[in-house]
C-alpha positions, 0 to 999 in steps of 0.5 A: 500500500501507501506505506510501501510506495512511501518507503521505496521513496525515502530510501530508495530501497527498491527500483521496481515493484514487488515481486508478486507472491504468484509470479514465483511459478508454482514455487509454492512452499509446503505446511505441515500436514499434521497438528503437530507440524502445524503447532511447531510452525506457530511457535516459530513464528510466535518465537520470531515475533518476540525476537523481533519485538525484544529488539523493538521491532514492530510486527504488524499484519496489513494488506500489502498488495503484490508484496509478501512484507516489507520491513521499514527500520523498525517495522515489519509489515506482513500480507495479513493473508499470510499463512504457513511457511509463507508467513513464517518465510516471510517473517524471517526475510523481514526480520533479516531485512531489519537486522542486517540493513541498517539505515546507512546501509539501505540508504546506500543501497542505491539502484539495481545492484544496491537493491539485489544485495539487500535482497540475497541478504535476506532470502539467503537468511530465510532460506537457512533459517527455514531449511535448518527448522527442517522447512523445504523452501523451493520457492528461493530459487525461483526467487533468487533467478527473479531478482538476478533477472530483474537486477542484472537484465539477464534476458538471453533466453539461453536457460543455462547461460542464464543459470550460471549467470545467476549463481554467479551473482549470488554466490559473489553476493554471499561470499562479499557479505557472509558473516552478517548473513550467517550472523543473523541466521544464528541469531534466529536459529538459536532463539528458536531452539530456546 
């Protein structure tokens, strides 16, 4: 919504629109099909949501149209038709957002590159998050290949010139900013296993 657009505006956060949750073609993670499973994904996302409010961080659910969340220093917001993995992936993305980018980091992240960076920084800490949870997470290389495409122009229509292409950007991107990654990550998993 308003909130977003305003956000994009002040930092220069992102030079396109969000990705739609329904472009990431049928990357859809999956839930849990037991009570138990469903109960456990409730306590992380209740877990995180404490993590997230111990280091004043605000979580709130709204409409976000195309986006799944965004996080605006300080705040979280979250798609309130979120559920499931998706919620909880997209909490920790969030989360990563807020405790990797400070304000001078996303002020410097300017344009295409800047907005990639935070991005792989934040899907990067998800998809750790969620895979060492036990969570599979399918939908971060369809994310990933899209926001590579969208940042770098990748257009070739060459699949596998196109495949090494991405790798190649973010493998770079993780290797040039590892440690807060892998920071964040340990930070989240270890107030989960609490």
């Amino acid at each position: 919504g308003e909130e977003l657009e305003e956000f994009k505006k002040k930092t220069g956060n992102s030079p396109f629109r969000p990705i739609p949750r329904d472009s990431w073609l049928g990357s859809e993670d999956e839930d849990p099909d037991t009570e138990e499973g469903k109960a456990q994904l409730q306590e992380y996302t209740d877990g995180l949501i404490d993590l997230a409010k111990s280091k004043n961080i605000e979580v709130k659910f709204e409409d976000t149209g195309e986006a799944g969340g965004y996080s605006s220093m300080g705040k979280i917001v979250i798609d309130r038709k979120a559920r499931g993995t998706s919620l909880l992936k997209t909490l920790i993305h969030e989360l990563a957002h807020e405790m990797v980018h400070t304000k001078d980091i996303r002020r410097g992240a300017r344009g295409k590159k800047g907005w990639f960076n935070l991005e792989v920084d934040a899907e990067s800490i998800a998809f750790a998050v969620m895979t060492s949870l036990g969570f599979s997470v399918n939908s971060t290389y369809n994310y990933l290949a899209l926001v590579t495409a969208k940042s770098s122009g990748i257009t070739s229509g060459d699949i596998e010139q196109d495949k090494k292409k991405i790798q190649t950007n973010v493998i770079t991107r993780l290797t040039e900013n590892f440690m807060p990654i892998f920071d964040a990550a340990t930070t989240m998993i270890k107030h989960l296993d609490t």
